[in-house]
C-alpha positions as YAML, in Angstrom:
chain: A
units: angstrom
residues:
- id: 1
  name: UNK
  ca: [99.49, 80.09, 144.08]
- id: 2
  name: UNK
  ca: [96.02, 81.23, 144.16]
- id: 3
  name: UNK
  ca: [93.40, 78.69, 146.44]
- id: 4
  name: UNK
  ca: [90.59, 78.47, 143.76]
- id: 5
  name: UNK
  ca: [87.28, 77.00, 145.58]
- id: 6
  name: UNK
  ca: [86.15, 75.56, 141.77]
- id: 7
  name: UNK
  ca: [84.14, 77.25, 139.08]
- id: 8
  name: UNK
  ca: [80.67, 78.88, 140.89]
- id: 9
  name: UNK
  ca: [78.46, 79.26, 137.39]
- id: 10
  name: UNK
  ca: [78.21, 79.06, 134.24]
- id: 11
  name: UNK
  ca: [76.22, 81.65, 131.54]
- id: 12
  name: UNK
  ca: [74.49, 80.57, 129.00]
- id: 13
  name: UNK
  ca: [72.43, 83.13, 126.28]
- id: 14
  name: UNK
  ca: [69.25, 81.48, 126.00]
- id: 15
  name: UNK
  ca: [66.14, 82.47, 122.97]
- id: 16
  name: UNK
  ca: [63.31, 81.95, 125.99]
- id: 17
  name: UNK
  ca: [63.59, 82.63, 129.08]
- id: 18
  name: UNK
  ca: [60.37, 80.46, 129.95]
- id: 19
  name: UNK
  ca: [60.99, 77.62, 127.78]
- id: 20
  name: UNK
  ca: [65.24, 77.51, 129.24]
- id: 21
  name: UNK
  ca: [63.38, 78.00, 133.19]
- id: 22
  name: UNK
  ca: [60.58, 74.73, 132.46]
- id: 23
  name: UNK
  ca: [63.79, 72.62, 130.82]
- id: 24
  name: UNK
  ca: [66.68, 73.20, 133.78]
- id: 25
  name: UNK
  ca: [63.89, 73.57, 136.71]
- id: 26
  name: UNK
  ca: [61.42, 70.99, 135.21]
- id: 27
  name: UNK
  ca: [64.43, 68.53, 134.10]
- id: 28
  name: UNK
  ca: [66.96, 69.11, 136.40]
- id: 29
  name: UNK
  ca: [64.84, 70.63, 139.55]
- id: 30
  name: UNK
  ca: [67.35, 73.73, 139.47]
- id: 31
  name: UNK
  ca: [65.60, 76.49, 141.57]
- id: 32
  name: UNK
  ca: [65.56, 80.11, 140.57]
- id: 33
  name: UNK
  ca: [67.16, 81.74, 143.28]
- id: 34
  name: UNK
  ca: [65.10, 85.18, 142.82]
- id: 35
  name: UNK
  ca: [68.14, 87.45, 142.52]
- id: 36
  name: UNK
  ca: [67.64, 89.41, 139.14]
- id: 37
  name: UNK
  ca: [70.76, 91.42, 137.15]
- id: 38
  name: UNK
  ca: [68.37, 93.67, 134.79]
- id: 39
  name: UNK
  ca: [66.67, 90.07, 132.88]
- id: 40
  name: UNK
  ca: [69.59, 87.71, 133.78]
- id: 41
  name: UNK
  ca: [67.86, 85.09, 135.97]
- id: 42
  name: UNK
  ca: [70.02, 82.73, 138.68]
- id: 43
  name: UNK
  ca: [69.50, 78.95, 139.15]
- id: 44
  name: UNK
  ca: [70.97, 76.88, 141.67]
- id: 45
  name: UNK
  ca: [70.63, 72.78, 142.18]
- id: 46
  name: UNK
  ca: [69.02, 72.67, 145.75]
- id: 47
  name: UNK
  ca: [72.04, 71.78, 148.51]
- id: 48
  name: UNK
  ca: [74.76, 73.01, 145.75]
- id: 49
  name: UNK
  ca: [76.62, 75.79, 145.39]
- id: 50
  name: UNK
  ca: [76.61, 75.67, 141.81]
- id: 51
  name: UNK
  ca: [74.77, 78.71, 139.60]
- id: 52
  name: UNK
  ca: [73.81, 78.72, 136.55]
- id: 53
  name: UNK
  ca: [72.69, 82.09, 134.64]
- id: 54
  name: UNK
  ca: [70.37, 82.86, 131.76]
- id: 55
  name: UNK
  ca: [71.26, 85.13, 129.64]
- id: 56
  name: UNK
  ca: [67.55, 85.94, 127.19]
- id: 57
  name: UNK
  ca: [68.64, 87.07, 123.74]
- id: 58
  name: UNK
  ca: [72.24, 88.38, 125.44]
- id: 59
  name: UNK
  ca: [70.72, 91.55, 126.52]
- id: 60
  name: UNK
  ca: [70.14, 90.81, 129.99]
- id: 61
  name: UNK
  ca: [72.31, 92.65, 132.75]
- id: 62
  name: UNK
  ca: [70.89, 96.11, 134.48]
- id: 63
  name: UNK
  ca: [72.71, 99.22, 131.91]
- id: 64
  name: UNK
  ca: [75.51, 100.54, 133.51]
- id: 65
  name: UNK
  ca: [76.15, 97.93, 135.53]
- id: 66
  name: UNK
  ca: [78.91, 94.78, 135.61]
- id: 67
  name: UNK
  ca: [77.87, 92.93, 132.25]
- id: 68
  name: UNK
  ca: [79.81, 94.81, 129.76]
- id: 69
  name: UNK
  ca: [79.73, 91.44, 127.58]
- id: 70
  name: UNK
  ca: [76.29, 91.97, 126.61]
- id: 71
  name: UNK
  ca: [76.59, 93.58, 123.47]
- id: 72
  name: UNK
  ca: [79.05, 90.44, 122.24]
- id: 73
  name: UNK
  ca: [76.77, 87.67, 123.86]
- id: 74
  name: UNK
  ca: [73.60, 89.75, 121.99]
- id: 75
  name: UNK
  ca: [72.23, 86.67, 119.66]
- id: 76
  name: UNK
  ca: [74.44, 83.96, 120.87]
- id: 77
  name: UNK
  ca: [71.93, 81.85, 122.06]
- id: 78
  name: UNK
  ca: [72.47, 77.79, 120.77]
- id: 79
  name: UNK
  ca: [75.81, 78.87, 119.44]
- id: 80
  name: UNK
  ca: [78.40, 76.61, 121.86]
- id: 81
  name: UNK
  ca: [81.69, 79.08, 120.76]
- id: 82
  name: UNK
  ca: [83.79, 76.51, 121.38]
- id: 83
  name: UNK
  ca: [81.68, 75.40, 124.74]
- id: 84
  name: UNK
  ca: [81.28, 71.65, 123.95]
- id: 85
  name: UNK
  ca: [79.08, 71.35, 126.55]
- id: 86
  name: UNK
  ca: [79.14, 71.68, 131.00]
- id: 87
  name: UNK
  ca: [78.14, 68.55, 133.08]
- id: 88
  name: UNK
  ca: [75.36, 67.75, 135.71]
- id: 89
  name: UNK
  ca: [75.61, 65.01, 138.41]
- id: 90
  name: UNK
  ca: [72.83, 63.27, 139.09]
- id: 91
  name: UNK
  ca: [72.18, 61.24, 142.58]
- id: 92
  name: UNK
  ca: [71.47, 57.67, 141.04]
- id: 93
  name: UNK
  ca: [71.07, 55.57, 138.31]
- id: 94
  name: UNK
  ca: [66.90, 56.00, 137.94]
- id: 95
  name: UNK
  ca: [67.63, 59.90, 137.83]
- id: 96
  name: UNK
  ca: [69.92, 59.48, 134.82]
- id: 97
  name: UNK
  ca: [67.33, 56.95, 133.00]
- id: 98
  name: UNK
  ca: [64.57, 59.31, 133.97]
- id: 99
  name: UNK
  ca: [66.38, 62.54, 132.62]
- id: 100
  name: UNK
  ca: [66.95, 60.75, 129.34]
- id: 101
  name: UNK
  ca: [63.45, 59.69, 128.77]
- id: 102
  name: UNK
  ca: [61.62, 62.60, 129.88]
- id: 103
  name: UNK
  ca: [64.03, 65.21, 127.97]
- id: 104
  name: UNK
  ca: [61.66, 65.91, 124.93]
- id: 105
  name: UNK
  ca: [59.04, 66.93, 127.85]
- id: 106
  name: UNK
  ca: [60.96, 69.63, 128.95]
- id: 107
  name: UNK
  ca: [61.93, 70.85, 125.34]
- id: 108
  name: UNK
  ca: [65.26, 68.92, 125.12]
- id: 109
  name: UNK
  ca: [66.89, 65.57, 123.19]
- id: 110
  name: UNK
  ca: [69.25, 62.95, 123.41]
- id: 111
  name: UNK
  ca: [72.21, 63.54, 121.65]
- id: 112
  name: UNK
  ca: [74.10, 60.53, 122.57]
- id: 113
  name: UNK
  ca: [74.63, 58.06, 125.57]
- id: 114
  name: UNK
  ca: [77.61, 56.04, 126.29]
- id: 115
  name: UNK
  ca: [79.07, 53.51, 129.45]
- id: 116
  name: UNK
  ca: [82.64, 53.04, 130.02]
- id: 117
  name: UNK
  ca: [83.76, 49.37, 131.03]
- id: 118
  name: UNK
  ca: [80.31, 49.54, 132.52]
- id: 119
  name: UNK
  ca: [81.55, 51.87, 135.80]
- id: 120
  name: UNK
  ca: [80.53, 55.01, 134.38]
- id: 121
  name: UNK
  ca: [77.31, 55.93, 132.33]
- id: 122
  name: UNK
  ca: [76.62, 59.11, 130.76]
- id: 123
  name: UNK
  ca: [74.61, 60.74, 128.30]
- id: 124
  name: UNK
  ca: [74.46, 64.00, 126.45]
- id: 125
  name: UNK
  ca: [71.27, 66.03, 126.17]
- id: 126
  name: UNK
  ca: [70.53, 69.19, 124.23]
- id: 127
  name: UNK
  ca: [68.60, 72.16, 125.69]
- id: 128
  name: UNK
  ca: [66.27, 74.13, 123.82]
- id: 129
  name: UNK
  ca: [68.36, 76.41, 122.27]
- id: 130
  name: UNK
  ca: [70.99, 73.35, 121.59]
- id: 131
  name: UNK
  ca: [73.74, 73.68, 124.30]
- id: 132
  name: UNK
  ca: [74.88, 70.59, 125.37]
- id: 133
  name: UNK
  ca: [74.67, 68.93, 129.14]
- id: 134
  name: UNK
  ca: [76.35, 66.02, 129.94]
- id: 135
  name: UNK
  ca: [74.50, 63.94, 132.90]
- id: 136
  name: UNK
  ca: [76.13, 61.75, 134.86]
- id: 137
  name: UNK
  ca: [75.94, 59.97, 138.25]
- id: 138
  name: UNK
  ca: [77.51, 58.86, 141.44]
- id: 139
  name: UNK
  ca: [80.39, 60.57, 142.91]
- id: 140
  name: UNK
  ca: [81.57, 63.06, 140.48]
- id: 141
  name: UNK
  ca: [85.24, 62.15, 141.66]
- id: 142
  name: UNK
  ca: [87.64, 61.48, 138.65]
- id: 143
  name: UNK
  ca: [89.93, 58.23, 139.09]
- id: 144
  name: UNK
  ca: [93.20, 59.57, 140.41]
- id: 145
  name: UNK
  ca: [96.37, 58.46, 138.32]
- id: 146
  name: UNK
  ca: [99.25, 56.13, 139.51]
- id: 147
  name: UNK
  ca: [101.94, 58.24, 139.76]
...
């Protein structure tokens, strides 16, 4: 079997590159980490290992180079494609309340919050261009089942 060490980024066409930077830096204090591909610009969540890239109008990538996607991710931007949505952890409980009330600041909205049993709260916020992030936080660990 092949050791996987987890899922390193996630893609995401965006309409405006400025307005998708102020929501996930402003909101979420990603970081751009200055590497460039052609217009594709890198965020990472300071102390993760996580990246996430933005993709403006799906025609980002240098020519010639690795992203032979771009001419089917050209316009995507908003449309999930069966992406319901990815997930960010927050560190505490006044991060998550703060997230959800300053949203429309940064250009995004609530799309729905929910607790379960009252052990874990999360909410769903839309960015700009409508994809979906869930924010939760604590741990991140999922219960394990009883085998």
């Amino acid at each position: 079997m092949i050791r996987s060490k987890g899922i390193f980024h996630s893609h995401l066409v965006v309409k405006d590159i400025q307005r998708s930077l102020r929501f996930y830096c402003g909101l979420f204090g990603m970081q751009d980490t200055g590497f460039r591909d052609g217009d594709l610009v890198f965020l990472k969540t300071p102390g993760g290992h996580d990246l996430l890239a933005l993709n403006p109008e799906g025609i980002g990538g240098y020519p010639g180079g690795g992203a032979v996607e771009v001419e089917r991710e050209h316009g995507l931007s908003g449309v999930q494609g069966g992406m319901s949505h990815f997930g960010i952890m927050l560190e505490g409980r006044e991060d998550y309340d703060t997230a959800i009330a300053t949203a429309p600041e940064f250009g995004g909205r609530l799309v729905s919050q929910c607790e379960h049993g009252g052990l874990v709260a999360h909410a769903y916020i839309a960015d700009p261009d409508g994809y979906v992030v869930e924010i939760q936080y604590g741990t991140g660990e999922l219960p394990v089942a009883n085998s």
